[in-house]
C-alpha positions as CSV (number, residue, x, y, z in Angstrom):
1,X,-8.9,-40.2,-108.4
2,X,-12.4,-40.7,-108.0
3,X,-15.6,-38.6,-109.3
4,X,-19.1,-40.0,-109.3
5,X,-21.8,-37.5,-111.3
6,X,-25.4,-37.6,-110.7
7,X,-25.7,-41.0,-109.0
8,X,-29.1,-42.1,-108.7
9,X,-30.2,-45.9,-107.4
10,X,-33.9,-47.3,-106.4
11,X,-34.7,-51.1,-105.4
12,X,-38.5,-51.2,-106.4
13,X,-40.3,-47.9,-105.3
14,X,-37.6,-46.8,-102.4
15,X,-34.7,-44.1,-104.1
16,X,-32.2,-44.8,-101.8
17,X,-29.7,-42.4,-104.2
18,X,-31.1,-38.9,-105.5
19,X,-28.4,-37.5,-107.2
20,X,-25.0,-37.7,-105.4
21,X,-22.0,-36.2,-106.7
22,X,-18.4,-36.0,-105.0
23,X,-14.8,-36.1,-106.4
24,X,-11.8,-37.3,-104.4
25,X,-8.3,-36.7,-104.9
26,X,-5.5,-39.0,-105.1
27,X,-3.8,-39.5,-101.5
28,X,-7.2,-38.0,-99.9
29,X,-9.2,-39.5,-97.1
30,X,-12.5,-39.4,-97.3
31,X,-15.3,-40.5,-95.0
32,X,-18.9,-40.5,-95.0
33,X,-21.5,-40.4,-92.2
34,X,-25.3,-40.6,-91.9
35,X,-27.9,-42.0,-90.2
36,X,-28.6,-45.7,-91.4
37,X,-30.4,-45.8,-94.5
38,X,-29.7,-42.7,-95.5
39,X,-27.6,-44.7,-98.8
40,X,-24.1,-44.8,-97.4
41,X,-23.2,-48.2,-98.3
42,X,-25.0,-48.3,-101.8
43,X,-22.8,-45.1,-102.9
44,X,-19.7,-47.2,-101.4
45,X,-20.9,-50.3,-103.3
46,X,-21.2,-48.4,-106.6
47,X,-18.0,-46.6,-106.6
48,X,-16.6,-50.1,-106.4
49,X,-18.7,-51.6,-108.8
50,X,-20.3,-53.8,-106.4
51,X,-23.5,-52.1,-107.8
52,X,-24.5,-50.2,-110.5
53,X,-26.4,-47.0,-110.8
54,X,-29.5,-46.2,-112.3
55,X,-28.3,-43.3,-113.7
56,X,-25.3,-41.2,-113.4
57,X,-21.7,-42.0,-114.1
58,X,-18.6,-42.9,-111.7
59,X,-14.8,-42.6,-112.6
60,X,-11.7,-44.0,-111.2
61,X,-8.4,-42.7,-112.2
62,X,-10.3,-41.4,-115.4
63,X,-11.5,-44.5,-116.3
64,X,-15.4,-44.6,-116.9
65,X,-16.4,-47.9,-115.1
66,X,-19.9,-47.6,-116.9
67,X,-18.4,-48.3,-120.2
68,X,-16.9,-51.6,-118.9
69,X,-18.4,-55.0,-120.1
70,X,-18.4,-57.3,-116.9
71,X,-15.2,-59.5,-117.8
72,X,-13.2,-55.6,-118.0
73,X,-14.9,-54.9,-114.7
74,X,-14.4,-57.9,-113.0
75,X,-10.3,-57.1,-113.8
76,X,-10.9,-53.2,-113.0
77,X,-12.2,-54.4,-109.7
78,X,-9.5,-56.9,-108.9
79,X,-6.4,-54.7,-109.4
80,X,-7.6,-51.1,-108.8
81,X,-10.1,-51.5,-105.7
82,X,-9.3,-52.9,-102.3
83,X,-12.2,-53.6,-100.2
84,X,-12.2,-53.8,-96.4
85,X,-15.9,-54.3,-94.8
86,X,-17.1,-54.2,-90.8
87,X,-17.1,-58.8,-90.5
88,X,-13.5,-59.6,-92.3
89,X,-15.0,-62.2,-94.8
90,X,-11.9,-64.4,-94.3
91,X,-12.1,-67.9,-95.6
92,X,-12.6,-70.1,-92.7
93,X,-10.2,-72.9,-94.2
94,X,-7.4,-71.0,-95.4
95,X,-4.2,-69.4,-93.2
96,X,-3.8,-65.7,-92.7
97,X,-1.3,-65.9,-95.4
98,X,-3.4,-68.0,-98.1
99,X,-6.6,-65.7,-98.0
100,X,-3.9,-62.5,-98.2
101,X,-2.6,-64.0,-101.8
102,X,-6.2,-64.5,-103.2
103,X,-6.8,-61.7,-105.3
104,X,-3.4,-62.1,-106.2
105,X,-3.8,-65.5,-107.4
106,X,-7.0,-63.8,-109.1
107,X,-5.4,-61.2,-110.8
108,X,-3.0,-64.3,-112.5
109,X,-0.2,-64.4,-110.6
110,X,1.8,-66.5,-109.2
111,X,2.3,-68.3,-105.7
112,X,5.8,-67.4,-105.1
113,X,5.7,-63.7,-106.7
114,X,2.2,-63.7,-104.3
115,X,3.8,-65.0,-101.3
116,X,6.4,-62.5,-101.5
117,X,4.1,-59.1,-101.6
118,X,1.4,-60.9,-98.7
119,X,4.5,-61.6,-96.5
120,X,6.2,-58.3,-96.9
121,X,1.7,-56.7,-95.8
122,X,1.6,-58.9,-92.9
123,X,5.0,-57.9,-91.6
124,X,4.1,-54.4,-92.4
125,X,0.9,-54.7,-90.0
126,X,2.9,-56.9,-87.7
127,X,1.2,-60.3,-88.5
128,X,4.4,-62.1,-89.3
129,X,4.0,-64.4,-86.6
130,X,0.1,-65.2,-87.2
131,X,0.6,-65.7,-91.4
132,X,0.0,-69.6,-90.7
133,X,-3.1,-69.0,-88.5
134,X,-6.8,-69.7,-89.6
135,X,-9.3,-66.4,-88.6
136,X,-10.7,-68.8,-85.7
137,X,-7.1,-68.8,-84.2
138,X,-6.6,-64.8,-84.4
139,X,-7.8,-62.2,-82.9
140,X,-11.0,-60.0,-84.0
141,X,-8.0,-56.8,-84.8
142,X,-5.9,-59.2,-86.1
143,X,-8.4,-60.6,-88.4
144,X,-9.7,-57.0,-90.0
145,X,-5.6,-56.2,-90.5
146,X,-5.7,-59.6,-92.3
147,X,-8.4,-58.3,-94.1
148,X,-6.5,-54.9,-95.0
149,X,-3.6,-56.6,-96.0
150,X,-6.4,-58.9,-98.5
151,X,-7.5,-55.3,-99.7
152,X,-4.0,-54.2,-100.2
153,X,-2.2,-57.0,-101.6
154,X,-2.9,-56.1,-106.0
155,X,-1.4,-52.3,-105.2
156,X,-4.8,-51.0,-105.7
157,X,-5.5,-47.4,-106.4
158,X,-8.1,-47.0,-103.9
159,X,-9.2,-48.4,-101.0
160,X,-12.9,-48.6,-99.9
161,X,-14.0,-49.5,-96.3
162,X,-17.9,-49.7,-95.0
163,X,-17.5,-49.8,-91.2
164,X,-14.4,-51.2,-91.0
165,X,-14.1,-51.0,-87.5
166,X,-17.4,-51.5,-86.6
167,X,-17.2,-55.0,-85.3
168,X,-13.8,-54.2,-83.2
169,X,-13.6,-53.0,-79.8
170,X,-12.5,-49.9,-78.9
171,X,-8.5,-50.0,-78.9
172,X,-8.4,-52.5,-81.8
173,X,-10.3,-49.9,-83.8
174,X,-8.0,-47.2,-82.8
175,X,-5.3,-49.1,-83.4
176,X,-7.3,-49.9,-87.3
177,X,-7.6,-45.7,-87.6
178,X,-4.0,-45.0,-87.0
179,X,-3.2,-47.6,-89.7
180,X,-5.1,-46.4,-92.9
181,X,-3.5,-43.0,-92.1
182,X,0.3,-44.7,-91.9
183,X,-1.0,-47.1,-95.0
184,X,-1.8,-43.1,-97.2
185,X,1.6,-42.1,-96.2
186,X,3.6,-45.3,-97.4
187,X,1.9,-46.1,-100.3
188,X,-0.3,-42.7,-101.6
189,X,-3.9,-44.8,-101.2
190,X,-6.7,-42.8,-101.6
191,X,-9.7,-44.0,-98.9
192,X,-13.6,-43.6,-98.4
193,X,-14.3,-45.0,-95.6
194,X,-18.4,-44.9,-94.9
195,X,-18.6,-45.0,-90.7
196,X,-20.9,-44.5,-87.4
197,X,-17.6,-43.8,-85.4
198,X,-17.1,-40.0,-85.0
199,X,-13.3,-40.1,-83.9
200,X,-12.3,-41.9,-87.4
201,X,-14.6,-39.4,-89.4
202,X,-13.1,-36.6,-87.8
203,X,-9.9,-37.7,-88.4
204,X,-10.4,-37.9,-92.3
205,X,-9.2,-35.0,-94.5
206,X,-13.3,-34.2,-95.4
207,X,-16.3,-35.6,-93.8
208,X,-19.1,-35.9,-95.8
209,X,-22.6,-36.1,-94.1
210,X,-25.4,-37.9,-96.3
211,X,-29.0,-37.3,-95.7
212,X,-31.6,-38.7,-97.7
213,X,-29.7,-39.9,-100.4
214,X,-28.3,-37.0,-101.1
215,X,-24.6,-35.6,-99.7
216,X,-25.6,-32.5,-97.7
217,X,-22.0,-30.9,-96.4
């Protein structure tokens, strides 16, 4: 599903990336510790084409996102990657519901065939009752489910989380864990998920450990 060669990424004289390979499977979880710094979130922001590399070359579902022009990217992004980050980056003005159907609307379709599939997430994650809620109005669990459902709404192919349950307290981010394993089961999505929480990286099918830019287990 996922394999990222020789991945190498500097901002002025610091290499923050020396190198990194790793493949992923379709249906694996993945997660990825390390001290801060150590180039966590710039591997995570590359394989989703948040960033690109200075060298090196990352595939998704065999599709080599270096060969993209932006336009194809921007579309690759959209429908293939969902995205769920440690603050939920929910629009203040819009209901639960609305900022669900965004990439939706996004990705060129419409609000009815939109409304359908964000309706059917929140139920899924037991939101139904918040859907016409602003963020200030829900909780800080129920905004990050918000946000999953957000990530989840386009079907993506993989799903990409940088400390998703770092800004939670302790039983909303158990509660958060428990979902993206019941979220692989129903639907097959493959997750990284870069974290400081030991109990979610032990849970994952593999743990990586990076160290220096570089993936050392």
């Amino acid at each position: 599903m996922i394999s990222a060669s020789n991945i190498h990424k500097r901002y002025n004289s610091l290499e923050v990336l020396k190198g990194v390979s790793l493949e992923v499977k379709k249906g694996e979880i993945v997660s990825i510790v390390g001290a801060s710094g150590a180039g966590k979130t710039t591997l995570l922001q590359i394989i989703g084409t948040l960033d690109k590399a200075d060298r090196g070359e990352v595939k998704i579902n065999d599709t080599n996102l270096g060969t993209l022009r932006e336009k194809k990217l921007a579309e690759f992004r959209n429908k293939q990657i969902g995205f769920v980050f440690q603050f939920h980056h929910l629009l203040p003005e819009f209901t639960a519901l609305e900022n669900v159907c965004l990439p939706a609307f996004i990705a060129g379709k419409g609000k009815a065939e939109a409304e359908v599939k964000a309706k059917e997430l929140l139920s899924f994650l037991g939101l139904t009752s918040r859907e016409h809620h602003k963020p200030s109005e829900l909780s800080g669990g129920e905004q990050q489910r918000v946000a999953v459902a957000r990530a989840l709404i386009n079907s993506p192919a993989v799903i990409l989380a940088d400390e998703p349950s770092g800004n939670l307290d302790s039983a909303s981010a158990k509660e958060l864990h428990k979902l993206f394993f019941t979220l692989r089961k129903k639907f097959q999505h493959t997750f990284v998920i870069v974290t400081h929480n030991e109990e979610l990286a032990n849970m994952a099918d593999r743990k990586l450990v990076m160290r220096d830019g570089m993936i050392s287990q």
